[in-house]
C-alpha positions as CSV (number, residue, x, y, z in Angstrom):
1,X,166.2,100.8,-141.2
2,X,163.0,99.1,-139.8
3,X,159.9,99.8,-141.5
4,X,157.5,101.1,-138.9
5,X,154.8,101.5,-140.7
6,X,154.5,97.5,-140.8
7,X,154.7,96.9,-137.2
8,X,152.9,97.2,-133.5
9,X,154.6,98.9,-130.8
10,X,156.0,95.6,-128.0
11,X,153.2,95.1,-126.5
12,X,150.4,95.5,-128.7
13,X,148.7,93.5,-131.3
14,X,145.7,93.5,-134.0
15,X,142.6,91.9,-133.4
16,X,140.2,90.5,-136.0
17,X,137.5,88.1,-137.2
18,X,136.1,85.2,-134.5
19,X,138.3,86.6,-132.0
20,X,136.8,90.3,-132.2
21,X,133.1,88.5,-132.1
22,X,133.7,86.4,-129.5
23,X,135.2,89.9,-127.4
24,X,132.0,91.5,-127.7
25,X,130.2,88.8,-126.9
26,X,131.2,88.2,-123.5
27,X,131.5,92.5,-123.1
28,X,127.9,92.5,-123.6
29,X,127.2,89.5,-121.2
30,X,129.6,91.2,-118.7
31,X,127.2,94.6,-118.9
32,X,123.8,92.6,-118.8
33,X,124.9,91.3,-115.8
34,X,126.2,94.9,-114.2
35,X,123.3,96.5,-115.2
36,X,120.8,93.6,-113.5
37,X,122.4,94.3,-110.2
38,X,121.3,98.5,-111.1
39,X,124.8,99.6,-111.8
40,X,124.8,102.7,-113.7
41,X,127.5,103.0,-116.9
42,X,129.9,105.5,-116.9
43,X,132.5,106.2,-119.9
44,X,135.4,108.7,-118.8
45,X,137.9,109.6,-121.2
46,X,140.5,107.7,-123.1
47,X,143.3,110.3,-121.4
48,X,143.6,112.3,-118.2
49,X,146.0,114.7,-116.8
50,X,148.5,112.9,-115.2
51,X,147.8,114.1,-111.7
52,X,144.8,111.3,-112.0
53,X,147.1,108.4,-111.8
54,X,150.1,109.6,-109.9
55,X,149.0,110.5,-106.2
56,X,150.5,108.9,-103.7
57,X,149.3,104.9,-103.4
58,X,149.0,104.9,-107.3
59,X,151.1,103.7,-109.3
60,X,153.5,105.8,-111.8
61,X,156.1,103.6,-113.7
62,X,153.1,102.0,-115.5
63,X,151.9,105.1,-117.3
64,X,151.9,106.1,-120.9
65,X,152.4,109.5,-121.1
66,X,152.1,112.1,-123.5
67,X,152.5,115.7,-124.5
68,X,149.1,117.9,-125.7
69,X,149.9,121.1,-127.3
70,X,149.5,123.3,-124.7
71,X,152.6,121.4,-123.4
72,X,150.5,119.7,-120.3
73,X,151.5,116.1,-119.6
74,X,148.7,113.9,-119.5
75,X,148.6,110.0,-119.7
76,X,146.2,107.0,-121.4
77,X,144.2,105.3,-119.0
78,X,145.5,103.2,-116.7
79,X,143.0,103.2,-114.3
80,X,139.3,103.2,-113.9
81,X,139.2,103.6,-110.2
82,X,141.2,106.4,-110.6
83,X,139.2,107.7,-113.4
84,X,135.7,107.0,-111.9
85,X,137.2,109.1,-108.3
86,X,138.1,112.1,-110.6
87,X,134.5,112.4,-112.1
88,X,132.8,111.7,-108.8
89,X,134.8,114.5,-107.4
90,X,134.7,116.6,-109.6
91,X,130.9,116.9,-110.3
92,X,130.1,116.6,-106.2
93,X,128.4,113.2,-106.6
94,X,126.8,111.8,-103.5
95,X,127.6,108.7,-102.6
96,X,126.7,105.9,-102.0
97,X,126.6,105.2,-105.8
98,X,127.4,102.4,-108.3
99,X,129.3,102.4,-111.7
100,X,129.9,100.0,-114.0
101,X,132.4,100.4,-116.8
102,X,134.4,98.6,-120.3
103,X,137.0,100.4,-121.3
104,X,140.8,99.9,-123.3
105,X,143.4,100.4,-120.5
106,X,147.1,101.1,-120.6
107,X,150.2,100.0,-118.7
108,X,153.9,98.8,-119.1
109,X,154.2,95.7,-117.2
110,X,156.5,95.8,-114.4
111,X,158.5,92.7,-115.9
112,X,157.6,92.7,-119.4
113,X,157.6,88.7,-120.7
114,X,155.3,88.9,-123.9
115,X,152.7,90.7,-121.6
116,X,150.0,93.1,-123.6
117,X,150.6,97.1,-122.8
118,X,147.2,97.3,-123.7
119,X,143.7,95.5,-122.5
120,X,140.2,95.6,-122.4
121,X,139.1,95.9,-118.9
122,X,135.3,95.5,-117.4
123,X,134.5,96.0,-113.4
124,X,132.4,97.6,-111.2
125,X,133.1,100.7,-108.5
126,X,130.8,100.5,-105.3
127,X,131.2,103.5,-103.7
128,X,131.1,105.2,-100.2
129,X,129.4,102.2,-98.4
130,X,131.6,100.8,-96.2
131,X,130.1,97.6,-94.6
132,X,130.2,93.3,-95.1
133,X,127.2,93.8,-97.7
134,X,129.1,95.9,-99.9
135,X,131.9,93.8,-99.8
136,X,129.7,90.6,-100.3
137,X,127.9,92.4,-102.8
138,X,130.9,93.1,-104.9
139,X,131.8,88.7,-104.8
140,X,128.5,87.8,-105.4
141,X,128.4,90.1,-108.8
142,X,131.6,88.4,-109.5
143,X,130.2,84.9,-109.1
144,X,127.4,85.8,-110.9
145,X,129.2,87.0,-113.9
146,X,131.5,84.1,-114.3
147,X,127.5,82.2,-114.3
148,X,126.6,84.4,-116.9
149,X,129.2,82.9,-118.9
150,X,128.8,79.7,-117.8
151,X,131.7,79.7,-116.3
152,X,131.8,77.1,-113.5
153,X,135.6,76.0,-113.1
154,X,136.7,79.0,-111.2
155,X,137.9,79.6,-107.5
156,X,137.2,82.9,-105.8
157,X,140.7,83.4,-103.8
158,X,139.8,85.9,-100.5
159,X,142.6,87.9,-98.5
160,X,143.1,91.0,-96.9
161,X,145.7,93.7,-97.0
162,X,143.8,95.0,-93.7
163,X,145.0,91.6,-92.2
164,X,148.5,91.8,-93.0
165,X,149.1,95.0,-91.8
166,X,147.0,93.8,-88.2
167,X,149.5,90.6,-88.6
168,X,152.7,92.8,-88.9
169,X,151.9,95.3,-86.2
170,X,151.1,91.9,-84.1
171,X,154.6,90.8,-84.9
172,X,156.5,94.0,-84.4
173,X,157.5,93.9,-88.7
174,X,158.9,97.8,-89.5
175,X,157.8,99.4,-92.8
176,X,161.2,98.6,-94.0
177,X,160.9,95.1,-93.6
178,X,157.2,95.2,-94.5
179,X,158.1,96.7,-98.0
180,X,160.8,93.7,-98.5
181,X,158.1,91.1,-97.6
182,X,155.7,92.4,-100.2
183,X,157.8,92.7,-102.8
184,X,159.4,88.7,-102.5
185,X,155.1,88.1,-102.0
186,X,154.6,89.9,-105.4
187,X,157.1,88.3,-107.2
188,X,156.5,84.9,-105.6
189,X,159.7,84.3,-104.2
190,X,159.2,82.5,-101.4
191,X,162.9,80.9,-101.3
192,X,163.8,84.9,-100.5
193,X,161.0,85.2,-98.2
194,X,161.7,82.5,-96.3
195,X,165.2,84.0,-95.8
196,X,164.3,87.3,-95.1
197,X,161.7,85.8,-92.3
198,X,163.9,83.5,-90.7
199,X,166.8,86.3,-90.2
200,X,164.2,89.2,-89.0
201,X,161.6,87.0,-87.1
202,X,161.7,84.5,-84.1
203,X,161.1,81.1,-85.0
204,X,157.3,81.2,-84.4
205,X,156.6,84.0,-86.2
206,X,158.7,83.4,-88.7
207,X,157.0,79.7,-89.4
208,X,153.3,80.8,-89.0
209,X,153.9,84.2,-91.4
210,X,156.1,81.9,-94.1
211,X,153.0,79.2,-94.1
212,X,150.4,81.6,-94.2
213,X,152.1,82.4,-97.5
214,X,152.0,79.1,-98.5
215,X,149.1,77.6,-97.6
216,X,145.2,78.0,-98.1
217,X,141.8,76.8,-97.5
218,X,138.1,76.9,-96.6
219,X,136.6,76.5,-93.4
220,X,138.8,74.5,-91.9
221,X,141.3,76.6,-92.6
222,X,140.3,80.2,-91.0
223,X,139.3,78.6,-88.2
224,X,142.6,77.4,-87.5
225,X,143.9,80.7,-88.0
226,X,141.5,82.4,-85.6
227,X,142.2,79.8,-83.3
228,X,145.9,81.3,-83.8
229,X,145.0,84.4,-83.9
230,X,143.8,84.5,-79.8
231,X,145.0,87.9,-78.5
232,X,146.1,89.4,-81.5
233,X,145.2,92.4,-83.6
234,X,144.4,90.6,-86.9
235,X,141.8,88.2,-85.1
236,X,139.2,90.5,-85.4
237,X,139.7,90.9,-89.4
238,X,140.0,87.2,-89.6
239,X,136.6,86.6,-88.2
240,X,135.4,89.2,-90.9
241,X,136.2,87.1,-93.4
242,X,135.3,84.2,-91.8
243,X,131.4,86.3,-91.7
244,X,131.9,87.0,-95.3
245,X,132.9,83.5,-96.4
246,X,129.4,82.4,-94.8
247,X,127.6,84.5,-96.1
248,X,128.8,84.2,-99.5
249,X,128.5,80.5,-98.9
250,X,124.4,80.4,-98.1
251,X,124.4,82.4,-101.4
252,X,125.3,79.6,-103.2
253,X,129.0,80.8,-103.8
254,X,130.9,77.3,-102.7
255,X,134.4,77.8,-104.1
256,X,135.8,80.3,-101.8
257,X,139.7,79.9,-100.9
258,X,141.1,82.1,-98.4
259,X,144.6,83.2,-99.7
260,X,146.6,85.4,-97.9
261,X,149.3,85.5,-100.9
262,X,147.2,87.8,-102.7
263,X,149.2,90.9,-104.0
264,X,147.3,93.2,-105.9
265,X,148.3,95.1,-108.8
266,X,147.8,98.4,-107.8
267,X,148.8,99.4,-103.9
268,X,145.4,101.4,-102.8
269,X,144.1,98.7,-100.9
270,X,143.0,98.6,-97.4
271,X,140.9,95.7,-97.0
272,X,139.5,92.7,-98.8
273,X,141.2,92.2,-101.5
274,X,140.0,88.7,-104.1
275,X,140.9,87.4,-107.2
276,X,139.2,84.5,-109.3
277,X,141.1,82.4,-111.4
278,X,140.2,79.7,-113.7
279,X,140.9,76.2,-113.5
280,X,144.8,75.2,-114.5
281,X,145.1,79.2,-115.0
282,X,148.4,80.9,-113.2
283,X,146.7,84.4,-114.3
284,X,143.2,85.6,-112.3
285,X,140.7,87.3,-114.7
286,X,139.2,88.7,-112.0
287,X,140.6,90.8,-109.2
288,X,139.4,93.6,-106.9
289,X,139.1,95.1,-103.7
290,X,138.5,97.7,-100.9
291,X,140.8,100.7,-101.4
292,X,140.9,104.7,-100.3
293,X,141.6,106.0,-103.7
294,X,138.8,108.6,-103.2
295,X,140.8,110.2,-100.4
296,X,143.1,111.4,-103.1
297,X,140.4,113.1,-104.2
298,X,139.3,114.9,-101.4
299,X,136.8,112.5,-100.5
300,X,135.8,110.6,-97.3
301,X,135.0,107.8,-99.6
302,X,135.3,103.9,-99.5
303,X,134.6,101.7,-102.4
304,X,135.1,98.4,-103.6
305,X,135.2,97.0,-106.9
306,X,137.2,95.0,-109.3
307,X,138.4,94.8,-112.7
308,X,137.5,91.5,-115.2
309,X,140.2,91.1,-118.1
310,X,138.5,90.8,-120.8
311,X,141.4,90.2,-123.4
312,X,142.3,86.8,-121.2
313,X,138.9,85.8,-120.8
314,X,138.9,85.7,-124.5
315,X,141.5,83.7,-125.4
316,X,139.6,81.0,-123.0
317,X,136.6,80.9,-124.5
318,X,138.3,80.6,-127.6
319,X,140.5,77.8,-126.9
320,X,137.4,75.9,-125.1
321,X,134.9,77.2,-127.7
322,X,132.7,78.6,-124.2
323,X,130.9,81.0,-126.6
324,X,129.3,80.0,-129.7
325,X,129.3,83.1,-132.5
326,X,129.4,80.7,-135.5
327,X,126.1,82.8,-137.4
328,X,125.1,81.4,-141.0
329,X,127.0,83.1,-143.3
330,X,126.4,83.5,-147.3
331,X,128.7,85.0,-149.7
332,X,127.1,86.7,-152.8
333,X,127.6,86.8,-156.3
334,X,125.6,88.1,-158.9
335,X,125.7,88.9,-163.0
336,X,125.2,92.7,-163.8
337,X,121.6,92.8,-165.2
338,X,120.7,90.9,-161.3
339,X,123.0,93.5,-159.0
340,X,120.0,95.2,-157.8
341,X,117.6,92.4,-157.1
342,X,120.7,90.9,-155.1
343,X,120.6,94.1,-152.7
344,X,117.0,93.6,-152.0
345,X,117.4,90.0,-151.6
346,X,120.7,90.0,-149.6
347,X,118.5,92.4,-147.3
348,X,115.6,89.6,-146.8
349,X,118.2,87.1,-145.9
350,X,119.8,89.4,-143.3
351,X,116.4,90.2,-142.0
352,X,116.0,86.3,-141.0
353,X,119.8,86.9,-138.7
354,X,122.1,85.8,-141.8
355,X,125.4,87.5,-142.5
356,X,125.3,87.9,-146.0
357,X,128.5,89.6,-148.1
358,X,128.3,90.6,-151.1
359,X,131.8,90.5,-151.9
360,X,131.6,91.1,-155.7
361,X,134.7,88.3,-157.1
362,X,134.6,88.1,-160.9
363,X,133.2,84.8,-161.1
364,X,131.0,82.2,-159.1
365,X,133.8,80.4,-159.8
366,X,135.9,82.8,-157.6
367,X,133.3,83.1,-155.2
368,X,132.5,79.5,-154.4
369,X,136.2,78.9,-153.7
370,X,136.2,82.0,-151.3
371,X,133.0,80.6,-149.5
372,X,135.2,77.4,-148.7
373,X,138.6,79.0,-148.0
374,X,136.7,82.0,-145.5
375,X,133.9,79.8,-144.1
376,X,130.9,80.6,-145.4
377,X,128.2,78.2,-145.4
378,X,126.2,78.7,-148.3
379,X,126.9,80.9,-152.2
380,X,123.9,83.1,-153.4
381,X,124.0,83.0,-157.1
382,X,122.2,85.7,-158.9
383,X,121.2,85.7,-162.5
384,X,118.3,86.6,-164.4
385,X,117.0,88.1,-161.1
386,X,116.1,84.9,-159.6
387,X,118.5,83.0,-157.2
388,X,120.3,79.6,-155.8
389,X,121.6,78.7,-153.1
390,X,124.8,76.9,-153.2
391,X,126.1,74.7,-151.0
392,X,130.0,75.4,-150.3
């Protein structure tokens, strides 16, 4: 019989040492940068009635549920949209208003494939103004946070679910055939998609839909497609984002794609939707959107916002050493007669911004080897309350 009690649940992991410290790291950044822009925190909690999460247009096959003792079914969060639409409601919030938020957030992949059930999560929620400047607003916060981490080899990938459905009334596409096409778009199947297309469409629209998918661009690019788009529903929202893009652009943000293979994780979304992804990545660490999850709430509310994964971001900065957490670090050893001097002392060095552990190991002996396997820079030796400073 497996020993549980040794194990993490699929999908899960511990986290420790440099990789814990670097986390934090860019969390903090990530705040300092929402709260420059006047974004207030918020923290809801770690589990909701399940009601939160399972309206119509969210998600519910992603959910971890559970069972309190009054026998209600609630669920962890899986999310913050959700969550920060339940407080707002239910505390009559006026809008417009701003949120910021970190939090751990749960969810059972919908093809599993090593991913983590769990991750930490930091965005922003923009709520009830619906207008370009919120929507530019919500980029340029993402641009500037990737800056905050010096971040520059990242592409801001712009699309539109508003577009799409313009596109498909435009070519007469049923919500039968719409759902197909998003689900070979999510999966990135376009061998099936091109299928599906070529037997539902005529030729035309069957080529320009199946290269929209396939192709991207700047400038060049959406003015193509307006040019395309002469007489058709969708024109007007591809001159929105065309209006976006230039703004964004005399902002300073220059590495704007427009991507209309964009498929968002959750389905709430009713305009621009974005994602940012860094360079040689297949996974964005940034994505976000318009969406009406408020109206499942009882409230006339649009928002925009996105979601950072902080867990990914991570494992980049670790694997290109972006942040630098690599503090002085002593290890201390004293005799028995020195024990209290060391405290004192440890203290002073610690007031100066050094980690110092007093770790206690039998000998210096001991100690000294530990420094060098562990990483520490530099041995305090105590005896006779005085001090050196070994080097490891």
């Amino acid at each position: 019989m497996k020993n549980y009690k040794l194990h993490t649940s699929e999908g899960f992991k511990d986290s420790y040492g440099l990789e814990i410290l670097v986390k934090k790291e860019i969390e903090n950044k990530v705040l300092e940068c929402f709260k420059s822009f006047g974004l207030e925190y918020i923290k809801t909690p770690g589990v909701e009635y399940i009601d939160v999460y399972s309206d119509k247009g969210i998600q519910k096959p992603d959910l971890y549920n559970l069972i309190n003792h009054q026998g209600e079914v609630l669920a962890l969060c899986n999310d913050m949209t959700a969550s920060i639409a339940r407080f707002v409601s239910a505390n009559n919030i006026l809008a417009p208003v701003k949120y910021c938020y970190s939090a751990d957030t749960f969810r059972y992949p919908r093809l599993y494939h090593g991913k983590s059930h769990q991750f930490l999560q930091a965005g922003i929620e923009l709520v009830g103004d619906e207008n370009i400047e919120s929507d530019v607003e919500a980029i340029y916060i993402a641009h500037k946070v990737l800056n905050k981490l010096n971040i520059n080899n990242y592409s801001i990938h712009i699309g539109s679910s508003r577009f799409l459905e313009l596109l498909f009334d435009d070519f007469n596409i049923n919500d039968s055939l719409k759902k197909e096409i998003y689900s070979y778009i999510e999966r990135k199947d376009y061998v099936s998609l091109n299928e599906l297309l070529k037997n539902n469409l005529d030729k035309k629209n069957h080529e320009f839909l199946f290269n929209l998918m396939l192709k991207g661009g700047k400038l060049k690019f959406i003015d193509n497609l307006i040019n395309d788009l002469k007489d058709t529903k969708a024109l007007s929202e591809a001159l929105y984002l065309k209006n976006i893009y230039n703004t964004l652009n005399e902002l300073g943000v220059e590495n704007i794609i427009f991507d209309f293979s964009i498929y968002p994780y959750a389905t709430y979304y009713t305009g621009i939707i974005f994602d940012c992804y860094l360079e040689n990545a297949s996974k964005s660490i940034i994505s976000g959107g318009r969406c009406n999850v408020f109206k499942s709430f009882g409230l006339d509310y649009s928002d925009i916002g996105f979601g950072l994964d902080i867990d990914v971001l991570t494992q980049y900065a670790l694997d290109t050493n972006l942040i630098n957490v690599n503090q002085e670090r002593y290890l201390s050893y004293s005799d028995k007669d020195s024990y209290i001097y060391s405290l004192k002392m440890n203290d002073s060095f610690r007031d100066k911004g050094i980690i110092v552990n007093d770790l206690r190991l039998k000998s210096l002996e001991e100690t000294l080897k530990y420094a060098k396997d562990f990483g520490y820079s530099k041995v305090i030796s105590y005896s006779n309350n005085s001090f050196k400073l070994l080097e490891v």
